[in-house]
MARTOR-763765 format. One line per 8 residues: for each residue x, y, z of C-alpha. Coordinates in Angstrom, 2 decimals, decimal comma, always signed. Example, Ala and Ser with C-alpha at 12.3 -4.5 7.8 and 13.67 -1.06 7.14 Angstrom:
# MARTOR-763765
+12,30:-4,50:+7,80 | +13,67:-1,06:+7,14
END
This chain:
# MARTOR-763765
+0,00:+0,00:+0,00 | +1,68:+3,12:-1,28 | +1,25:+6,22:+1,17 | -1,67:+8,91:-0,30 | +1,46:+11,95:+0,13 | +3,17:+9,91:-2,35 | +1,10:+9,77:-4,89 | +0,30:+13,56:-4,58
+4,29:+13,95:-4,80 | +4,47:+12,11:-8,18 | +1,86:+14,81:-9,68 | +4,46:+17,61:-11,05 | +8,13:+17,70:-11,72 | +9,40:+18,85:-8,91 | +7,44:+16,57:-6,71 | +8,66:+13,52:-8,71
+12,62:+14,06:-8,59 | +11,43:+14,46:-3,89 | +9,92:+11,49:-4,35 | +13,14:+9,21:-7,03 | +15,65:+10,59:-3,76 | +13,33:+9,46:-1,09 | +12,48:+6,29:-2,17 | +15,44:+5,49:-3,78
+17,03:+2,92:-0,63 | +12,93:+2,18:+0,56 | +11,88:-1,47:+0,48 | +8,50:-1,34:+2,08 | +5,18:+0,23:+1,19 | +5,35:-1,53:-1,90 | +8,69:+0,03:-3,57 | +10,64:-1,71:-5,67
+13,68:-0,28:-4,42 | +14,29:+2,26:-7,55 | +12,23:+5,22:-6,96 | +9,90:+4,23:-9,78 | +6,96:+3,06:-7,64 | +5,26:-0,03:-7,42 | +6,56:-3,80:-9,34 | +3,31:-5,06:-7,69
+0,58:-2,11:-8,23 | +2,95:+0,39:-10,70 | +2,36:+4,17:-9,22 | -0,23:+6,19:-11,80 | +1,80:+9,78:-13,22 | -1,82:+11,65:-13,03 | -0,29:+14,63:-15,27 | +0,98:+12,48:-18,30
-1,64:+9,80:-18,01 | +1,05:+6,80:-17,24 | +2,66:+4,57:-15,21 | +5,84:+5,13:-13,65 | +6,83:+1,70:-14,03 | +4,83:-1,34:-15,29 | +5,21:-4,68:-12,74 | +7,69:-7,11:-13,77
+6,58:-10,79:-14,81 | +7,07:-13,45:-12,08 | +10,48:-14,95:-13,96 | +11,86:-11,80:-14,72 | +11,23:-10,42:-10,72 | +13,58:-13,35:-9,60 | +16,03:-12,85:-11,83 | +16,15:-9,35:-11,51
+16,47:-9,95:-7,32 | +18,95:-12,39:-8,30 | +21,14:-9,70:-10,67 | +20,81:-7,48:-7,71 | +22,40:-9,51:-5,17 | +25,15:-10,46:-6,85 | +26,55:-6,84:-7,42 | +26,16:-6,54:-3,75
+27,27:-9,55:-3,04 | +30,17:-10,49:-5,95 | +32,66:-11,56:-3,25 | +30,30:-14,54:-2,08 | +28,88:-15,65:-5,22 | +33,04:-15,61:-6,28 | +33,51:-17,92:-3,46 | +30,93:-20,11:-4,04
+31,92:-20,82:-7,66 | +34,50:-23,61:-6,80 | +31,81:-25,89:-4,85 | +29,75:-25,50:-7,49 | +32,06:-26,31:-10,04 | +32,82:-29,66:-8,17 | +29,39:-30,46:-7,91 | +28,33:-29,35:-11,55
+31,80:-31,67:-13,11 | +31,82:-34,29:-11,08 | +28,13:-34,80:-9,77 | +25,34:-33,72:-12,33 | +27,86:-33,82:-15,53 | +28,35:-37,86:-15,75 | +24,61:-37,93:-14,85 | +23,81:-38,61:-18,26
+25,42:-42,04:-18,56 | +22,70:-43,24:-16,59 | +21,60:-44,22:-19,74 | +23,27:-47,22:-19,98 | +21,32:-48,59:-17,38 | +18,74:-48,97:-20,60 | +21,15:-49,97:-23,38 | +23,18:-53,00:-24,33
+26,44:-51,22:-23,81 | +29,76:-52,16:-24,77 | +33,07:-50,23:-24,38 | +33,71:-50,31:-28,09 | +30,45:-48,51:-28,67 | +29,28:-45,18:-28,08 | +27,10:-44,26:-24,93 | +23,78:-43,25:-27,54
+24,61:-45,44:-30,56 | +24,39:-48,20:-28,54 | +20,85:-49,99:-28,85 | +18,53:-50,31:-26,25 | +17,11:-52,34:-24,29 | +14,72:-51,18:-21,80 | +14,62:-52,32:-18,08 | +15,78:-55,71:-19,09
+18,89:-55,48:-16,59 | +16,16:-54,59:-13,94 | +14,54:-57,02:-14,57 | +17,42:-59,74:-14,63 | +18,29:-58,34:-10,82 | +15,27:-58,83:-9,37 | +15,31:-62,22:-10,60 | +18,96:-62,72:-9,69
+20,49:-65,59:-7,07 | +22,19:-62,32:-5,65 | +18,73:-59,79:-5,18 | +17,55:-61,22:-1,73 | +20,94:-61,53:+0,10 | +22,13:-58,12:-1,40 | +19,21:-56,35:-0,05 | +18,56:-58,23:+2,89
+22,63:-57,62:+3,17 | +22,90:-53,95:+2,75 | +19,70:-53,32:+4,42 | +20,50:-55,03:+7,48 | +23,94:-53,51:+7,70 | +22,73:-49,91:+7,65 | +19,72:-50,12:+9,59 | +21,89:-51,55:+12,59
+24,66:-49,18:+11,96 | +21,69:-46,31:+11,99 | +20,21:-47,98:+15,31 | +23,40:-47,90:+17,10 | +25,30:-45,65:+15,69 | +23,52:-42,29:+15,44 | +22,64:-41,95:+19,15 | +26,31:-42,41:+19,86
+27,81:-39,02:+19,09 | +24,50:-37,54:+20,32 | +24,91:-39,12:+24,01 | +28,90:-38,13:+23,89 | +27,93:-34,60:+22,81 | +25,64:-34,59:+26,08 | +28,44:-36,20:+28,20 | +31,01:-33,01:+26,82
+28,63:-30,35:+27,43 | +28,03:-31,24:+30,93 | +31,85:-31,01:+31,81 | +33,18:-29,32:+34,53 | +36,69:-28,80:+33,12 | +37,69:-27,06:+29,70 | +41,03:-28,65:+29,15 | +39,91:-32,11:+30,02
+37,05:-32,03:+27,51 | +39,40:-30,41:+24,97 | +41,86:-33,70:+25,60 | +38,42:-35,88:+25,00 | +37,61:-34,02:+21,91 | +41,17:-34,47:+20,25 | +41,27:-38,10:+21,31 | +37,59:-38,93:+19,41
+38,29:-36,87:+16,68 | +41,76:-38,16:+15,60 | +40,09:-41,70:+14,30 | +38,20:-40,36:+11,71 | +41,53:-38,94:+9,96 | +42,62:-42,60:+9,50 | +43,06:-43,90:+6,51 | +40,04:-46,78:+6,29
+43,30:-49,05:+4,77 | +44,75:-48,78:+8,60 | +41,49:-49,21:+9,95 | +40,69:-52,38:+8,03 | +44,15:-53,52:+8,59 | +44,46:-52,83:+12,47 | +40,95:-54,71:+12,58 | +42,21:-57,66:+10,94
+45,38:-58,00:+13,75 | +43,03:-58,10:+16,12 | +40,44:-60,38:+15,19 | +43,03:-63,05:+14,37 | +43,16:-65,71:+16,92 | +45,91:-64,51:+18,71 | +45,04:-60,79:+18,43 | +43,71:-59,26:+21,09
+39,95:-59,69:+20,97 | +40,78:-63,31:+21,43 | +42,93:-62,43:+24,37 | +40,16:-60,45:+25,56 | +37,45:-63,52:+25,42 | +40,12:-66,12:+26,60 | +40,42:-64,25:+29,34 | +36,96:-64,35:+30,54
+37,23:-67,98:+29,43 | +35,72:-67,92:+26,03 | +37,52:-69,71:+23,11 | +40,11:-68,79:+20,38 | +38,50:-68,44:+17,01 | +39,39:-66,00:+13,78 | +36,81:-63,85:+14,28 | +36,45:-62,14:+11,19
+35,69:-66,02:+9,21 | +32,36:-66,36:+11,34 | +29,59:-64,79:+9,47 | +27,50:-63,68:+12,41 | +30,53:-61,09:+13,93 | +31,03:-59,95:+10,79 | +28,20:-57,27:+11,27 | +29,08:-56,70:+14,86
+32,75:-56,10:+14,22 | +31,91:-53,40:+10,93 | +29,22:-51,71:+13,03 | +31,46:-51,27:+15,95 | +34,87:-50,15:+14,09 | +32,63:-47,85:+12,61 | +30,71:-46,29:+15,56 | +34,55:-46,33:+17,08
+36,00:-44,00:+14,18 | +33,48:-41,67:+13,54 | +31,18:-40,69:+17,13 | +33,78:-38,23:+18,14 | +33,93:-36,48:+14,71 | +30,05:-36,77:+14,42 | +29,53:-34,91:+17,77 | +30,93:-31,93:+16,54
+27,37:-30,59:+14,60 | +25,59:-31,37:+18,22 | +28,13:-29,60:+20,42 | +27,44:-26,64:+17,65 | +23,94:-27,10:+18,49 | +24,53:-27,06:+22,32 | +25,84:-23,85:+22,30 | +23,32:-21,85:+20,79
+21,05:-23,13:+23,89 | +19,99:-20,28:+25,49 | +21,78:-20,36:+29,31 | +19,66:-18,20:+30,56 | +16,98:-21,15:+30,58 | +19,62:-23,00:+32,59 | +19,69:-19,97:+34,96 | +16,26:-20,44:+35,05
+15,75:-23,97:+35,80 | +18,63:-23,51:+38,41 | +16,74:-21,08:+40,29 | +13,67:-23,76:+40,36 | +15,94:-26,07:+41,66 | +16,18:-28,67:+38,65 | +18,61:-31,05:+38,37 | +20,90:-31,83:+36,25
+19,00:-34,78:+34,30 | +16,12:-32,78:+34,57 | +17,79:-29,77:+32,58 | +19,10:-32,21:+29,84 | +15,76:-33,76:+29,15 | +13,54:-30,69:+29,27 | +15,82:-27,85:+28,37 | +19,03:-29,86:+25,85
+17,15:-32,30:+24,26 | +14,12:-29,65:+23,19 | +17,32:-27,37:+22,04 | +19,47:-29,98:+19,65 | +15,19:-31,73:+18,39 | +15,79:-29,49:+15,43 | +19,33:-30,84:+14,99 | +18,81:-34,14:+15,34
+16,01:-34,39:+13,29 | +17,66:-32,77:+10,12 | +20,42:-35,18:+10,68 | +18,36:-38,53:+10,85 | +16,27:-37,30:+7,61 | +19,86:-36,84:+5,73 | +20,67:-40,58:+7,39 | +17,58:-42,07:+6,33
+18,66:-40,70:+2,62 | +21,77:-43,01:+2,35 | +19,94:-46,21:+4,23 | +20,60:-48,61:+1,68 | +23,82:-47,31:+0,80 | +26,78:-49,00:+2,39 | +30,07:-47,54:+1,48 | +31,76:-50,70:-0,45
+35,45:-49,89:+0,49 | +35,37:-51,03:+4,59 | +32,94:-54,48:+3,37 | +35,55:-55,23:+0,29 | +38,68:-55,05:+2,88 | +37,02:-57,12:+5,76 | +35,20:-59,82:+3,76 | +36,08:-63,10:+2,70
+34,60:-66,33:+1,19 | +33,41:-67,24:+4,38 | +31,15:-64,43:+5,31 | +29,68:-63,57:+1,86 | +26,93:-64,70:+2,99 | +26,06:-62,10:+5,94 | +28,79:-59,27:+3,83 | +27,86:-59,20:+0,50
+26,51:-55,93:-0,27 | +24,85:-54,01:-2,78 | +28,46:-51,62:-3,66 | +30,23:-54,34:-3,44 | +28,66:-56,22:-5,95 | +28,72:-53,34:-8,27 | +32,08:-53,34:-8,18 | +32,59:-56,98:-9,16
+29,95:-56,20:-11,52 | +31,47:-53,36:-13,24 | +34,76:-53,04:-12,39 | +35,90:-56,86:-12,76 | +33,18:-58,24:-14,94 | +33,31:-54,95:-17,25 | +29,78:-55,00:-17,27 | +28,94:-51,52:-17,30
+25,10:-51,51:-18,13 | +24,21:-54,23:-15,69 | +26,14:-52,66:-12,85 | +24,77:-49,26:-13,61 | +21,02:-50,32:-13,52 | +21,57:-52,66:-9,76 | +23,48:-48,51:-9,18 | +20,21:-46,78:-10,45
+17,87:-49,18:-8,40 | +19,95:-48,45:-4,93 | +19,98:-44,69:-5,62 | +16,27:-44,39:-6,36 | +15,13:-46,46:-2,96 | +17,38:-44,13:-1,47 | +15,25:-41,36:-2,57 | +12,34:-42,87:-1,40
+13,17:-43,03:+1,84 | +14,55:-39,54:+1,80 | +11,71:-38,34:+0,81 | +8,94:-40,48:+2,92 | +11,60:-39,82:+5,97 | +11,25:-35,81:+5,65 | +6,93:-36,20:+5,21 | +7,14:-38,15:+8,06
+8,69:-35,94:+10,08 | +6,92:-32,78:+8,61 | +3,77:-33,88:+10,03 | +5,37:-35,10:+13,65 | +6,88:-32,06:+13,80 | +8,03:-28,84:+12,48 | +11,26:-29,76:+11,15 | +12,07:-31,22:+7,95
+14,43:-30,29:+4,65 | +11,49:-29,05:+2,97
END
């Protein structure tokens, strides 16, 4: 709603240059931010029987905003480019060999002049020996890994915050963090010395009088020992977005609670938790996006003939697929399956959580 004075301003010459310098920086009442009235309404010239300024389609208003802000801002948008260069090479560009995931592809043939096929690879996976134990496989993996894992750096976030001394949580923090910088080749290999029967897990269970046994050729540790290496390299590392969270908690609601005599339990389940909801929630949306997606590199180092069985996954069988077997169509349709269920859960995860509560991507 443009102010009545205004309009009475915009009726001579002298009037109209008053009103270009005093609504040349406004925002509000409906300016446009240029001193020529109104994109939404357009302000009437009464003497020449026009409008200042006619209102700008819907397209053209967001990419004049957009031309706008990035004079303003030509640092940011200059700093920005190299992300989205990465993302635009190396993420959406080989997006169109997807493809191949329709054609009867061959290396000595081009990606489009090779003929096609429809979903007949689908269709060969789901009737595969491999389908059940690869999904069952992967599935199970990353659903236990999910279960376990995720409240992990939550609870150790909780256990830092409620510290009494700086330098001894700083000490903590350097000790969790430092095995996520190491190299999943030492991990895998450090895992292997000691799950052997004289490593030191077997130490471990003789000593409580259990017996000696390679652990890593029974098929039902296999999951235990991946989900635990992993929950041991990465909770530290993974606390770091909740500690984030923790400090942008109010303390004056701690003062608060303090002064109605709360305790400490009592502050961390009605005043923390409430505070990091938001956090959390975000972050098990994002998990639930990569559920069936099991990174292939720790299951390819730690498996074995033996254990196929409970370790076979869905990557790693793309790899042998693809990589190995050269077969590039077949491995890129089983690829195009996994990343579309991911999707799915992505997206039925973030619904789900939009109507339990207020937070969700979109």
């Amino acid at each position: 709603m443009v102010h009545p004075s205004y309009i009475m301003l915009a009726e001579n010459d002298f009037g109209r240059k008053i009103y270009k310098i005093f609504t040349k920086n406004v925002s509000g009442w409906g300016m446009d931010g240029t001193g020529h009235g109104s994109v939404a309404t357009g302000i009437v010239d009464r003497k020449n029987k026009r409008k200042l300024r006619e209102p700008l389609p819907k397209g053209e208003r967001f990419f004049h905003r957009l031309g706008k802000d990035m004079r303003y801002n030509t640092m940011l948008y200059l700093l920005m480019l190299p992300g989205l260069a990465y993302y635009l090479i190396f993420n959406y560009a080989p997006m169109y060999g997807i493809i191949i995931a329709f054609k009867s592809y061959t290396p000595g043939m081009s990606i489009f002049g090779s003929p096609w096929v429809g979903f007949k690879y689908f269709a060969d996976f789901f009737n595969s020996y491999y389908f059940e134990r690869l999904l069952r496989n992967t599935f199970l993996l990353s659903f236990y890994s999910l279960l376990w894992g995720f409240p992990v750096p939550i609870i150790f976030a909780l256990l830092l915050n409620e510290l009494r001394s700086r330098k001894f949580m700083r000490v903590a923090q350097t000790f969790t963090y430092v095995p996520h910088f190491i190299s999943i080749m030492v991990v895998c290999s450090l895992i292997m010395s000691f799950s052997a029967e004289r490593g030191i897990f077997n130490d471990i269970i003789a000593f409580f009088g259990g017996g000696r046994s390679s652990i890593l050729q029974n098929p039902k540790a296999f999951r235990s020992v991946y989900i635990a290496s992993g929950i041991w390299q990465e909770a530290g590392w993974g606390s770091i977005l909740y500690l984030a969270a923790l400090s942008g908690i109010n303390k004056e609601l701690f003062d608060a609670a303090d002064i109605d005599g709360a305790g400490r339990f009592q502050k961390i389940w009605n005043i923390t938790l409430p505070g990091i909801a938001p956090t959390v929630t975000i972050m098990l949306i994002l998990r639930m996006g990569g559920l069936m997606s099991v990174g292939f590199e720790k299951v390819l180092l730690l498996y074995n003939d033996l254990t196929m069985e409970t370790a076979d996954v869905i990557s790693t069988f793309i790899y042998r697929r693809g990589l190995i077997q050269a077969d590039f169509a077949y491995s890129s349709a089983v690829g195009l399956f996994n990343s579309v269920i991911n999707c799915l859960f992505l997206v039925g995860a973030n619904k789900l959580s939009s109507k339990i509560s207020e937070n969700s991507l979109w």
